[in-house]
Residue, then its C-alpha position, 0 to 999 in steps of 0.5 A: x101748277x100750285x093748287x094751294x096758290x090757286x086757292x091763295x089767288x081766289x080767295x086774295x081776290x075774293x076778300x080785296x074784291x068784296x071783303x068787308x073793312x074795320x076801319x069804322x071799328x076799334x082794333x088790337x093790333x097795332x103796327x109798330x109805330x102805333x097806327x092801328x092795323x085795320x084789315x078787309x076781310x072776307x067770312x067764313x072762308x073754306x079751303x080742301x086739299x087732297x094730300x094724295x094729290x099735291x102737298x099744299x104750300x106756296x110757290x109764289x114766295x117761300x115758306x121756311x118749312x123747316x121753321x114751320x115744322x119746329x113751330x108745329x112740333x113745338x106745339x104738339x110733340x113737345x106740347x110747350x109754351x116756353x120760348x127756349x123750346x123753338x129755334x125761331x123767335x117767332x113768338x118772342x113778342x108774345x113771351x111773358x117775363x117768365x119766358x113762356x106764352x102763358x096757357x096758350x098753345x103747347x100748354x093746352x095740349x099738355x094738360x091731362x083730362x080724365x076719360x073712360x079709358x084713363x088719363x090722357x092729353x089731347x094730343x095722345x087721346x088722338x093717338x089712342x083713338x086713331x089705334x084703338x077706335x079709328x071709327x071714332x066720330x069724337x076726334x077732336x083737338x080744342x086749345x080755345x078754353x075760355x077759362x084760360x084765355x086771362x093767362x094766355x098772352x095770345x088767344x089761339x088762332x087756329x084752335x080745334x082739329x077734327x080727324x076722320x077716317x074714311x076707308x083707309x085715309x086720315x082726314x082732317x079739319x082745321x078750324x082757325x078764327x082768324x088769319x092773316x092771309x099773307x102772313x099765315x095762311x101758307x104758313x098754317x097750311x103746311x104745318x097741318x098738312x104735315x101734321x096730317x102726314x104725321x098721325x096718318x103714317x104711325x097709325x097705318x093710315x094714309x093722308x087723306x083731304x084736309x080742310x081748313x075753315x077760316x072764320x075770319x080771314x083778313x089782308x092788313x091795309x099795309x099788306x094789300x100792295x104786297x098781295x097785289x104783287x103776288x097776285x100778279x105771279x103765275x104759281x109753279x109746279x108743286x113741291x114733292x114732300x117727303x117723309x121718313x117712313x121708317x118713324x112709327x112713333x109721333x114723338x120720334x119725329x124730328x124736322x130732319x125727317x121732312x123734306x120738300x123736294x124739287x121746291x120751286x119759288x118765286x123769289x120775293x124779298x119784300x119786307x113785310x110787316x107785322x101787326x101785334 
């Protein structure tokens, strides 16, 4: 079965079961006909996954993995915050007047800072370390920057990743402030195992385990019937993933070059909505 939903399940259960409420509190979000979005939330919640093992993603409703890994690309390959650069309108929401997200995401990994060895983003600093300096203990990715977050039009959730090689494997760790459990958490999961995948493979690596740390990690009080269903599905069998081997350059990477083989799901057509 699933591991990731096994995961899934302990932690849906652990924030229903004892997570803490904001209904005492103010809050941004607000659902679309205005009424605040008050969630139960659980702190400090901390998942692995061993990519060797099983490719983490859901089973108990489908991921659109192919818009996920758009969505991943189009923050570290092409490194953009405009809106005409994703084939999904997923961050339409977010888009300012002049079509972008502001400084936000792709725009951070974009900007060059000046090291020791040159001029480098943060994207292909990782790069270089990874081929240069594997053993490396400052390998790290951070689109938090305070001096830019009155020009973002939404503060990064997941915003810092860590990589370590151990022996011949890529392990990473990615910390996230806050997530939306049933909205983002599979969605997240299976864009930076794929990451992973990625950075391992042009750099002669293997994937190796995958931490995800999530500071605040909520259910929204309208979603909390649809987690209830979901919990009451047995996960299936894990998906195979598959990835083209013959890319050996991070920017050639396309999403035709990433497959989920034998993806098994269950079928839920539920209308979930979404807080902004």
């Amino acid at each position: 079965m699933s591991y990731f939903d096994v995961q899934f399940a302990e932690n849906c259960k652990q924030i229903l079961s004892s997570g803490a409420w904001d209904t005492n509190q103010e809050v941004r979000p607000k659902w679309l006909d205005g009424e605040s979005a008050h969630t139960i939330k659980s702190f400090a919640v901390i998942n692995r996954y061993d990519l060797q093992k099983e490719f983490p993603t859901s089973t108990l409703r489908k991921v659109n993995f192919r818009a996920a890994i758009d969505e991943m690309l189009w923050i570290w390959q092409k490194k953009s915050n405009k809106i005409a650069d994703l084939n999904s309108h997923i961050w339409d929401s977010w888009a300012g007047e002049d079509g972008t997200i502001g400084k936000a995401y792709g725009y951070q990994l974009s900007v060059k800072h000046k090291y020791k060895e040159g001029m480098f983003d943060q994207v292909d600093r990782l790069l270089y370390d990874l081929k240069n300096n594997p053993a490396s203990r400052r390998m790290m990715t951070n689109i938090y920057v305070h001096q830019d977050l009155s020009e973002m039009n939404l503060y990064p959730c997941a915003y810092s990743l860590t990589l370590n090689v151990s022996g011949n494997r890529l392990c990473a760790i990615l910390n996230q402030r806050s997530q939306d459990m049933l909205v983002a958490n599979a969605w997240n999961v299976t864009q930076y195992a794929v990451l992973v995948h990625m950075l391992a493979q042009v750099s002669g690596l293997i994937p190796g385990e995958f931490v995800h740390v999530i500071a605040d990690a909520h259910i929204y009080d309208r979603h909390i019937p649809i987690v209830e269903k979901l919990l009451t599905l047995p996960p299936l069998p894990a998906a195979t993933f598959r990835m083209n081997p013959d890319v050996k350059d991070f920017y050639a990477f396309t999403v035709d070059d990433f497959q989920l083989e034998n993806y098994e799901y269950h079928p839920f057509k539920e209308k979930i909505p979404v807080a902004i």
